[in-house]
C-alpha positions in Angstrom: 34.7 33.1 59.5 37.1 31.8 56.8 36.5 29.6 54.9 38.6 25.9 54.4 39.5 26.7 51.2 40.9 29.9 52.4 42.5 28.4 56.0 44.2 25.9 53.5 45.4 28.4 50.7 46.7 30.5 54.0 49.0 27.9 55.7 50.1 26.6 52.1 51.2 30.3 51.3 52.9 30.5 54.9 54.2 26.6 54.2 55.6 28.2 50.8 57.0 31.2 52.4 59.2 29.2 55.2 60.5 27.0 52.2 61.5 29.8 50.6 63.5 31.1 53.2 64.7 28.2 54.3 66.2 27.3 50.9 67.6 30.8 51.3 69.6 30.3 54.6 70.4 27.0 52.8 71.6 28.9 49.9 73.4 31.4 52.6 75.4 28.9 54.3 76.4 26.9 51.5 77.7 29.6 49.6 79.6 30.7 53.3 81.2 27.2 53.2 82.0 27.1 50.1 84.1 30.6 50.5 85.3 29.6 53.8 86.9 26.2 51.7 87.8 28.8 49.0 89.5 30.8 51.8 91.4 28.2 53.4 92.5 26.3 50.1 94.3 29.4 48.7 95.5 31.1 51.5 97.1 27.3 51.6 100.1 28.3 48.8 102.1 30.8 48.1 102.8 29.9 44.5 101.1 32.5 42.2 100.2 29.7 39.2 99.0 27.3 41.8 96.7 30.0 43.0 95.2 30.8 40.0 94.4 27.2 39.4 92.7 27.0 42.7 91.2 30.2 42.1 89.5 28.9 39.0 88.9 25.4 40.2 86.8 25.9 43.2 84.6 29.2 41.7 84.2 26.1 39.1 83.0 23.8 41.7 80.9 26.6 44.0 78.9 27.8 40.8 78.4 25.0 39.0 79.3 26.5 35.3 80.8 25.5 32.1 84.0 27.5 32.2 85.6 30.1 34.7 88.6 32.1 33.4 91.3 35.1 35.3 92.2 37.3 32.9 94.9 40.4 33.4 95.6 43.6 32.2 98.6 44.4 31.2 100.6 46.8 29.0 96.9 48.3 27.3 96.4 44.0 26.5 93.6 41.6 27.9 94.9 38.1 29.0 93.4 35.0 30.1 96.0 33.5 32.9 93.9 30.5 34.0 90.9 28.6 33.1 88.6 26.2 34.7 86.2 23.6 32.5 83.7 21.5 33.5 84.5 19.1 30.6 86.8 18.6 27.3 84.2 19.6 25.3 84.0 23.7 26.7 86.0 25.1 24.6 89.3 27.0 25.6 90.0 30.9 25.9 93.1 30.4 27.4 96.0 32.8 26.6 93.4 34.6 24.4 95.0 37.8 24.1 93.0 40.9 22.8 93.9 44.6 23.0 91.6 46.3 26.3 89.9 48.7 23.3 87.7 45.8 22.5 86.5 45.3 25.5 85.0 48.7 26.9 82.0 47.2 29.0 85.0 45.7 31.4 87.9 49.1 31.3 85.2 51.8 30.5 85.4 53.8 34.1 81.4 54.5 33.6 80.9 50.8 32.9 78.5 48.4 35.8 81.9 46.7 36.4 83.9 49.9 37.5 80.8 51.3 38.9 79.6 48.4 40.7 82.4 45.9 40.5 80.9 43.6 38.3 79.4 42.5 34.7 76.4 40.7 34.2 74.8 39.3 30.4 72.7 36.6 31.1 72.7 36.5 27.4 75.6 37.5 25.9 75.2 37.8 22.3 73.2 40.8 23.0 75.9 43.0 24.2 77.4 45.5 21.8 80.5 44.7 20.8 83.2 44.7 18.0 83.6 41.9 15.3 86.0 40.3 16.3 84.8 40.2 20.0 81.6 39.1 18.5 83.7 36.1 16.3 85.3 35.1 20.0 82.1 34.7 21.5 80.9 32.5 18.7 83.4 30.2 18.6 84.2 29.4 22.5 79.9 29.3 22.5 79.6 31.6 25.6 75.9 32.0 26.5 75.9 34.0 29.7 78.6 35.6 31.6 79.3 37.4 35.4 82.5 39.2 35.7 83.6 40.8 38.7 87.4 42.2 39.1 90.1 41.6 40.9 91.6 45.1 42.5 95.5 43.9 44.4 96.4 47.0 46.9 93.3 49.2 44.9 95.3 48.4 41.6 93.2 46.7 39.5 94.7 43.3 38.3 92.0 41.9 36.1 88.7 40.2 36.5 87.2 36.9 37.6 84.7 35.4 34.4 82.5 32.6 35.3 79.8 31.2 31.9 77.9 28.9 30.7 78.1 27.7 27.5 74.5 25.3 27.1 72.6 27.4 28.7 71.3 30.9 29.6 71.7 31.7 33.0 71.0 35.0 35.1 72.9 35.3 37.8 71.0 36.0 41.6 72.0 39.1 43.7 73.3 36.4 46.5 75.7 35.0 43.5 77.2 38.1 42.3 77.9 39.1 45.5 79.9 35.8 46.9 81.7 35.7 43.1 83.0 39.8 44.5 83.8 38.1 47.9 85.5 35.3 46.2 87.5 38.0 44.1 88.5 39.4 47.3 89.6 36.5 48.5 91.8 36.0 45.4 93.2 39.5 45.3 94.4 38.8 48.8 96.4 35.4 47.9 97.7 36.5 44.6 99.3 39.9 46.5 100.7 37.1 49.2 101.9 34.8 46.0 103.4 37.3 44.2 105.1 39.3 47.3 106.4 35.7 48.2 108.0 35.0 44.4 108.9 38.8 44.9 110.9 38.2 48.0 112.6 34.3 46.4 113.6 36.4 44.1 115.5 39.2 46.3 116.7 36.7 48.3 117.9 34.7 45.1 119.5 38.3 43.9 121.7 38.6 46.9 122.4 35.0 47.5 124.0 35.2 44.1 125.6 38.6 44.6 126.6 37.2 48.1 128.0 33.9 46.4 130.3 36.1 44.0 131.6 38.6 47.1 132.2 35.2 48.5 134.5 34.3 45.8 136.0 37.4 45.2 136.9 37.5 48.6 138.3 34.2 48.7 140.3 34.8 45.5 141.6 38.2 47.1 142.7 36.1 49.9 144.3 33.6 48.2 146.3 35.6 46.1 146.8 37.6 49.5 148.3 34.2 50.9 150.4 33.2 48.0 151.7 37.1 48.0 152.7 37.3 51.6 153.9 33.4 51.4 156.4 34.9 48.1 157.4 37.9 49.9 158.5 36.4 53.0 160.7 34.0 51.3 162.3 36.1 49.5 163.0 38.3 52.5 164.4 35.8 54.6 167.2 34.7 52.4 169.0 38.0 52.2 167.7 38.6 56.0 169.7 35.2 57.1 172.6 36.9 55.3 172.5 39.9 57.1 172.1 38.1 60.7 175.2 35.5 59.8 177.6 38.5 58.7 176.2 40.4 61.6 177.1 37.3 64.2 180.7 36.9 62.5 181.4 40.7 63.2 180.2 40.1 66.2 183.2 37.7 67.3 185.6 40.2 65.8 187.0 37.6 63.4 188.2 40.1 61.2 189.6 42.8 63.5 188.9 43.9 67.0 185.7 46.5 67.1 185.2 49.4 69.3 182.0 50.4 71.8 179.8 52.1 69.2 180.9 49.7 66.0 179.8 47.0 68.9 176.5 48.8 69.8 176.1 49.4 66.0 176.1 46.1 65.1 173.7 44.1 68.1 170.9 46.8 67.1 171.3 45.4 63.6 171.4 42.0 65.0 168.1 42.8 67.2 166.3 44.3 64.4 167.2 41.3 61.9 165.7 38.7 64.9 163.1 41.0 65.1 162.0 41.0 61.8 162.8 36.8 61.4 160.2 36.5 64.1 157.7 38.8 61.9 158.3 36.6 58.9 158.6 33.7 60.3 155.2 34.4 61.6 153.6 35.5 58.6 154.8 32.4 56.9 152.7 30.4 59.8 150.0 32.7 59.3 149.6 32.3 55.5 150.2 28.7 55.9 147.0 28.5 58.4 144.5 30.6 56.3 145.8 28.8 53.4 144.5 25.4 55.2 148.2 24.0 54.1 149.4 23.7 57.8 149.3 20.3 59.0 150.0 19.4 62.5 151.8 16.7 64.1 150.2 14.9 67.1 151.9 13.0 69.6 151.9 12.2 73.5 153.8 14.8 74.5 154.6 15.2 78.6 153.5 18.4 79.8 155.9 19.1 82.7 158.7 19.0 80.1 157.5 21.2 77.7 156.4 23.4 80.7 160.0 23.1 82.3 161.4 24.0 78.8 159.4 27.0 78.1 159.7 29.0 81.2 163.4 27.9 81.0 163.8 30.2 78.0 162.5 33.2 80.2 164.0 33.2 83.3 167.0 35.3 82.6 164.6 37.9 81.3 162.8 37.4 84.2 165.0 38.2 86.6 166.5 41.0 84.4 163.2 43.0 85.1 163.4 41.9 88.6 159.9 39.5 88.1 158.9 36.4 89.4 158.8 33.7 87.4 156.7 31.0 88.0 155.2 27.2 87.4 152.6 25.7 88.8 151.4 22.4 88.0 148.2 20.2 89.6 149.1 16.9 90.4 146.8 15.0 88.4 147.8 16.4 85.5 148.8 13.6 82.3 150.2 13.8 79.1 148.6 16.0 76.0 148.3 14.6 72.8 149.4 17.7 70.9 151.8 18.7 67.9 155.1 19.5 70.3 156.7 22.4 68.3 153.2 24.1 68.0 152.3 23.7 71.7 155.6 24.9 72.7 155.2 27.9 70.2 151.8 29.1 71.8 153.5 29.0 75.2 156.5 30.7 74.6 153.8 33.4 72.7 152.1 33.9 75.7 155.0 34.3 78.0 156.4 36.3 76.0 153.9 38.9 76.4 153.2 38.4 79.9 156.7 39.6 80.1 156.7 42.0 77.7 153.7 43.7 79.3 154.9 43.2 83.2 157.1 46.2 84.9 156.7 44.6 87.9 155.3 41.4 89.9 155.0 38.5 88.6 154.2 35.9 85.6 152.6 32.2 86.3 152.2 29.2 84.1 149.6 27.5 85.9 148.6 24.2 84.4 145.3 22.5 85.0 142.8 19.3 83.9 139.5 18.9 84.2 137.6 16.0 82.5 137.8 16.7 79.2 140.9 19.3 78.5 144.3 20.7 79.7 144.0 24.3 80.9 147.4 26.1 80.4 147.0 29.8 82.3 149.5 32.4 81.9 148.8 34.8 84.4 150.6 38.2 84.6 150.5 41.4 86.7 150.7 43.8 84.2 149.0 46.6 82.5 146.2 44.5 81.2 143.8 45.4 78.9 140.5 47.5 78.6 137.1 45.5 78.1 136.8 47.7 74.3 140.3 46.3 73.2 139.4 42.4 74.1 137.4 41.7 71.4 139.9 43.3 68.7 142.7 41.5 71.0 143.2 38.3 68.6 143.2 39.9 65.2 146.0 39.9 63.0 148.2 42.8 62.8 146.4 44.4 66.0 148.4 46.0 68.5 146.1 48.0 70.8 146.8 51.4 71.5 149.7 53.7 69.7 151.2 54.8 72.6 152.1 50.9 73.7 153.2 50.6 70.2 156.0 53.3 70.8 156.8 51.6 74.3 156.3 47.8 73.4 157.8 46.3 70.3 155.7 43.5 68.6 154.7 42.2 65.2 151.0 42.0 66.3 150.6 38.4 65.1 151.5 36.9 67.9 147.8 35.8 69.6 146.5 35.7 66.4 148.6 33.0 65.6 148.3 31.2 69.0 144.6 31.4 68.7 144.4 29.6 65.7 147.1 27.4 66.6 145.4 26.4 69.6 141.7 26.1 67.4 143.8 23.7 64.9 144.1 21.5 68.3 140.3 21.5 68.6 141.0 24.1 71.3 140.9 27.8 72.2 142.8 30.3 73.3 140.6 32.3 75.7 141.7 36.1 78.3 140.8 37.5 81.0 142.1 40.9 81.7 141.7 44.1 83.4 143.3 47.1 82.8 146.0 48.3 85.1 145.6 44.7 87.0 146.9 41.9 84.9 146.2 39.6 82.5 144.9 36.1 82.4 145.4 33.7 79.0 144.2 30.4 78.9 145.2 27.1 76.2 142.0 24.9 76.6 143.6 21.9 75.1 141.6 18.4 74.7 142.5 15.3 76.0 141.2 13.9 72.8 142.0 15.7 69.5 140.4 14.6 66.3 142.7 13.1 63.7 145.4 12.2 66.5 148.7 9.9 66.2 150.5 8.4 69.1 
């Protein structure tokens, strides 16, 4: 039988043994919280200085030292980026700045911290070093030391430095291996830091390069503007010359004329109106992009302007052998609308709904729903393929060569209706098919912005 003495010295070893391992898991979990916090607070920011403080802050905190620094390595130097203290009086290393050849326990590839991805000197002054290494050490009064590196994408950044400076300390196995988890932790938010500043600063790049195309572009379009704006002044003085002289030869003021001086002479005509219309529209056009075009709003009755515009094409009409017709809803009101403009977009759309119709017929079908004025010109003609609708309303664009051969046109036309229609607070909006007709709607509102009655 045992004895007391040796029942008693058994449960006190046992008693001993539990608190050992229970001050263990303690040790376990607290250190797992504490990189969990770690974790969380640094995975928080994407600013690479506030990382590094954070970095050095909480290792601070977890370990309970005198002074934590981050140091990199760059260009063959040693660099402190960050430093943690636990009061004033630690002294400072940061920005120390050393060449890496003075510090072979930390770059030597046989070194412990290559080798096994840390440094330990519980007491530091007894690790070989140079003089001036030795002088550093002095002065900042660094008793013992763990370093561990920091490796971004297998590249190794620099190292993580925790030390006391009052007393010696060795380091426990569990301690060096949370500082190497807490290195990994900081690898992984100073690679998202730094790919973040990385990408601010592409996007920074090209929102400046963008800016200046910007600009560029705007001052080739202005000088675009003021270009066509010149040119088409100056063309239309001698061109009104030419269309008056034509119109007095014309009348045969001066002397009768015969059938080809006649012929001669309305082709001339025709091609002078021809190319008015083409100025006349570049001149609207230029005014538009310029922002100088200011419109005039006013009630304006929309059976009258409707009246007057297909007015103006039923000779043509009936000289192709079309119908023309108008159709308007009875509970249709006045527009508030700038009259000349209105009447311009109309007599656009007819045009070309005559233009492009052999045969059948062309509507004006007018329309209101609660908010806007619908005004449809709806033709029977060759229409137009689903590939050439979106194209349809840019300047200058005239769809296919072989119409261009058949059907005159300056190609500004819609363009200019579009954005007629869109200074309105409208749209100008089609509906085609090829071979089957066309369909182009004015949405107009009832209410325009910046309206005068």
């Amino acid at each position: 039988m045992r004895t007391l003495a040796e029942q008693v010295a058994s449960t006190v070893a046992i008693a001993m043994q539990q608190a050992r391992l229970f001050e263990q898991i303690e040790r376990q979990a607290l250190h797992e919280r504490s990189l969990n916090q770690i974790s969380r607070t640094l995975n928080s920011s994407l600013d690479p200085q506030a990382v590094l403080c954070q970095i050095v802050q909480l290792t601070g905190e977890c370990f309970a030292v005198d002074r934590v620094a981050i140091f990199a390595f760059n260009n063959r130097q040693i660099r402190v980026l960050n430093e943690w203290r636990s009061r004033e009086e630690v002294v400072s290393i940061l920005n120390y700045t050393a060449p890496v050849a003075e510090w072979p326990d930390l770059l030597d590839p046989e070194s412990d911290f290559f080798r096994y991805h840390f440094f330990h000197a519980p007491d530091y002054t007894q690790q070989p070093m140079t003089q001036a290494r030795l002088r550093l050490i002095e002065d900042a009064k660094t008793c013992s030391v763990l370093t561990v590196p920091i490796f971004v994408r297998d590249q190794l950044f620099g190292g993580l430095s925790i030390q006391t400076t009052t007393t010696y300390r060795t380091f426990t196995t569990e301690e060096i291996s949370l500082l190497q988890r807490i290195a990994e932790q900081a690898a992984i938010a100073l690679y998202n830091a730094r790919s973040y500043e990385s990408l601010e600063e592409t996007v920074r790049q090209r929102t400046q390069e963008l800016e200046q195309e910007k600009q560029l572009s705007e001052a080739a379009n202005r000088a675009k503007t003021e270009f066509l704006s010149n040119i088409s002044h100056e063309l239309r003085t001698p061109l009104t010359g030419i269309l008056g002289f034509s119109s007095v030869l014309l009348e045969q003021v001066f002397g009768s004329l015969n059938a080809k001086q006649i012929q001669y002479l309305e082709l001339i005509a025709s091609s002078g109106r021809h190319l008015l219309e083409l100025i006349n529209d570049l001149l609207d056009m230029t005014k538009i992009e310029a922002a100088k075009e200011e419109l005039h709003f006013e009630r304006v009755s929309v059976a009258e302007i409707a009246d007057a515009c297909i007015s103006l094409f039923q000779e043509r009409a009936r000289e192709q052998g079309l119908k023309l017709e108008l159709h308007i809803a009875p509970n249709v009101t006045d527009c508030i609308a700038d009259k000349r403009r209105l009447k311009q977009i109309l007599v656009n759309l007819l045009a070309n709904a005559i233009k492009f119709t052999e045969s059948g017929s062309v509507t004006l079908n007018i329309t209101q729903t609660a908010t806007e004025i619908q005004f449809s010109v709806i033709d029977t003609g060759i229409g137009i393929s689903q590939e050439d609708l979106a194209k349809l309303f840019q300047p200058f664009q005239q769809l296919d060569s072989g119409l261009n051969r058949k059907y005159e046109g300056t190609g500004l036309g819609l363009a200019l209706s579009r954005k007629l229609a869109q200074l309105h607070n409208g749209d100008l909006t089609v509906e085609s098919e090829l071979g089957r007709g066309s369909c182009f709607t004015l949405h107009l509102p009832l209410i325009v912005s910046g309206e005068t009655t």
